[in-house]
C-alpha positions in Angstrom: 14.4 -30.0 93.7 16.3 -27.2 91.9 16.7 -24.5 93.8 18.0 -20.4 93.0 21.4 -20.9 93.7 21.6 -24.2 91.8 20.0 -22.6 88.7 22.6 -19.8 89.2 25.3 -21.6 89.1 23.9 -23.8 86.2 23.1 -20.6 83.9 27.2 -19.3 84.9 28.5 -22.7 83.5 26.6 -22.4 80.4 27.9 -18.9 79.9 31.7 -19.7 81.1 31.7 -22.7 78.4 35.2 -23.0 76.5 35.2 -20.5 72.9 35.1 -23.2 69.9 38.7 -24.1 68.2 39.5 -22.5 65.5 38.0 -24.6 62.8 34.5 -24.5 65.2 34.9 -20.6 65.2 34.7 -20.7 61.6 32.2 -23.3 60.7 29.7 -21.1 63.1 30.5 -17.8 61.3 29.3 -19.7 58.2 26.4 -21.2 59.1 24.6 -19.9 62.9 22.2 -21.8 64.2 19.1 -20.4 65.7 18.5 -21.9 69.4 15.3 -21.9 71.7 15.5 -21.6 75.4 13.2 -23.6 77.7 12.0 -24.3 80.8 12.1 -27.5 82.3 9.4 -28.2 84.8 8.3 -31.3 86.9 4.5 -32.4 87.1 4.4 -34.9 88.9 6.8 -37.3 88.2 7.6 -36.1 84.2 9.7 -33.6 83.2 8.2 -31.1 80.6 9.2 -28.0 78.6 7.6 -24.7 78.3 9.1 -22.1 75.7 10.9 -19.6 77.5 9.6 -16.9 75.1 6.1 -18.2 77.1 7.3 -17.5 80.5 6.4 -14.6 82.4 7.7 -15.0 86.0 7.4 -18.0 88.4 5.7 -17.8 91.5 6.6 -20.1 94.8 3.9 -20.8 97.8 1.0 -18.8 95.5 -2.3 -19.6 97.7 -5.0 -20.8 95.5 -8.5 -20.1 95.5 -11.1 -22.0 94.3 -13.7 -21.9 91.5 -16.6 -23.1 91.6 -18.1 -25.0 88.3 -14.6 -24.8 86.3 -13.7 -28.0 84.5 -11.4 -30.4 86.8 -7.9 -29.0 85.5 -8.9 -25.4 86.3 -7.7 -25.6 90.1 -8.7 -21.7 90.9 -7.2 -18.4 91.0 -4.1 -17.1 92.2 -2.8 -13.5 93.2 -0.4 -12.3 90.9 0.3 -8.0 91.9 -3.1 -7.6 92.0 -4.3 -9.5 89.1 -6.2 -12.8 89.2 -4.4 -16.1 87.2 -6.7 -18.9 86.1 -4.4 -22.0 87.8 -4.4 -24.8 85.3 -3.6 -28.0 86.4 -1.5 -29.9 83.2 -1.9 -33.4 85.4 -5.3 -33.3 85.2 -5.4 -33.3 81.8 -2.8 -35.5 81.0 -3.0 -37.9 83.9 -6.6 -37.5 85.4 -4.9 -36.5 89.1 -4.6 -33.3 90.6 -1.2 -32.1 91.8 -0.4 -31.4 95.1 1.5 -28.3 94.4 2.3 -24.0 95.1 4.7 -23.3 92.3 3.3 -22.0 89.3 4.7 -21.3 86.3 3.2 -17.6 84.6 2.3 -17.3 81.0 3.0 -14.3 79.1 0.8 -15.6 76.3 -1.4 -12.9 74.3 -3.9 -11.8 76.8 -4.8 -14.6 79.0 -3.5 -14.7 82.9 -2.9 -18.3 82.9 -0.7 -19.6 85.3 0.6 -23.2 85.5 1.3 -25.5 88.5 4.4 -27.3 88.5 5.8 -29.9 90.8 9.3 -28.6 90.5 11.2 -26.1 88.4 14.6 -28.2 87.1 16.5 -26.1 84.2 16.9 -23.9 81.5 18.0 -25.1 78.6 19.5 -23.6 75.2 19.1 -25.9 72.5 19.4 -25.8 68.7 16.0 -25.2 67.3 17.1 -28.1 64.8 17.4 -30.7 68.4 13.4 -30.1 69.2 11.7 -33.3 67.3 8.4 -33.7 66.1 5.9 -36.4 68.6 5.6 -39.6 67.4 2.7 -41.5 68.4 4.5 -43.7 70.9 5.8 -40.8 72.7 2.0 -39.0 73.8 -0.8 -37.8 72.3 0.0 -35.1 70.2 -3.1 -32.7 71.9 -1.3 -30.9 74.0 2.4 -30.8 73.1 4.7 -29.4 69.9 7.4 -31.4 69.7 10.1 -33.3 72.3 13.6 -32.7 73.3 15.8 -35.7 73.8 18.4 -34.2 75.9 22.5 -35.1 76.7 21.6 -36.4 79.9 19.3 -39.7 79.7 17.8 -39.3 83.1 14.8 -37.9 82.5 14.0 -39.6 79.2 12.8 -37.0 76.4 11.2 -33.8 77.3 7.7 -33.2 76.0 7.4 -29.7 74.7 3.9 -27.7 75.7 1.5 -26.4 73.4 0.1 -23.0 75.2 -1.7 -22.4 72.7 -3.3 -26.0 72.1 -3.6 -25.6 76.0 -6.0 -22.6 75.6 -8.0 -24.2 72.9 -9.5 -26.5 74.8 -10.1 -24.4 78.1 -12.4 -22.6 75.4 -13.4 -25.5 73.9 -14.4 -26.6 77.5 -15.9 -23.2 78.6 -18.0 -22.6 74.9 -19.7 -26.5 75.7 -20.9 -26.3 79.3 
């Protein structure tokens, strides 16, 4: 597990990395390339990626409450400042176990209060835009995920990217046929 002072010093490194040689300096003043941050989150055993641009905070030891007649991967509420957050539980869906977990991962997508449980919180990556692939049908199924990152290090294996919005859909989906 990852923790503050880890990710700290992770984020200075990236930010004290060596400036390009000269003929690099150049080549990037004629053609910049448009990067993506993520988060990189443990469920379970898998490492996954949310958007950055999807994250709102994250929240460590958040006390669940339960709801009653919610489908399976809708573990409860949590207390976020006063404002309820419908926990969704990704390993349900993907795995068909519930996660034994208290850090949660906020949206900040549209309107919605959704708030994610993660095993662990392991990095923040800046990446090319170009480097996220699309899903090939040996990786997952496609449902719930935009593309997958393969990264430098080959410890985790590729990183499946998640598709809030696809997320959503079927918690309506799910809600609109009960």
């Amino acid at each position: 597990m990852m923790d503050n002072e880890d990710l700290i010093r992770k984020i200075e490194k990236a930010a004290e990395a060596p400036a390009p040689a000269e003929g690099e300096a150049a080549k990037e003043d004629a053609a910049p390339v448009e990067t993506a941050k993520f988060l990189v989150v443990r469920i379970g055993e898998t490492a996954y990626a949310f958007e950055a641009d999807h994250i709102k905070e994250i929240a460590l030891d958040a006390p669940l409450h339960y709801i009653p007649f919610a489908p399976p991967y809708i573990r409860g509420l949590i207390n976020r400042h006063g404002e309820p957050y419908t926990a969704y539980d990704l390993n349900v869906l993907f795995r068909k176990e519930t996660l034994d977990a208290a850090t949660f991962v906020i949206s900040h997508l549209n309107d919605d209060r959704i708030a994610f449980m993660v095993s662990d919180i392991s990095e923040i990556m800046k990446i090319p835009r170009g480097d996220v692939q699309p899903i090939t049908a040996a990786e997952a199924d496609r449902t719930y995920f935009s593309g997958v990152i393969q990264p430098e290090s080959a410890d985790d294996g590729d990183i499946l990217v998640l598709d809030l919005a696809a997320v959503m859909a079927k918690l309506e989906h799910d809600l609109r046929n009960r």
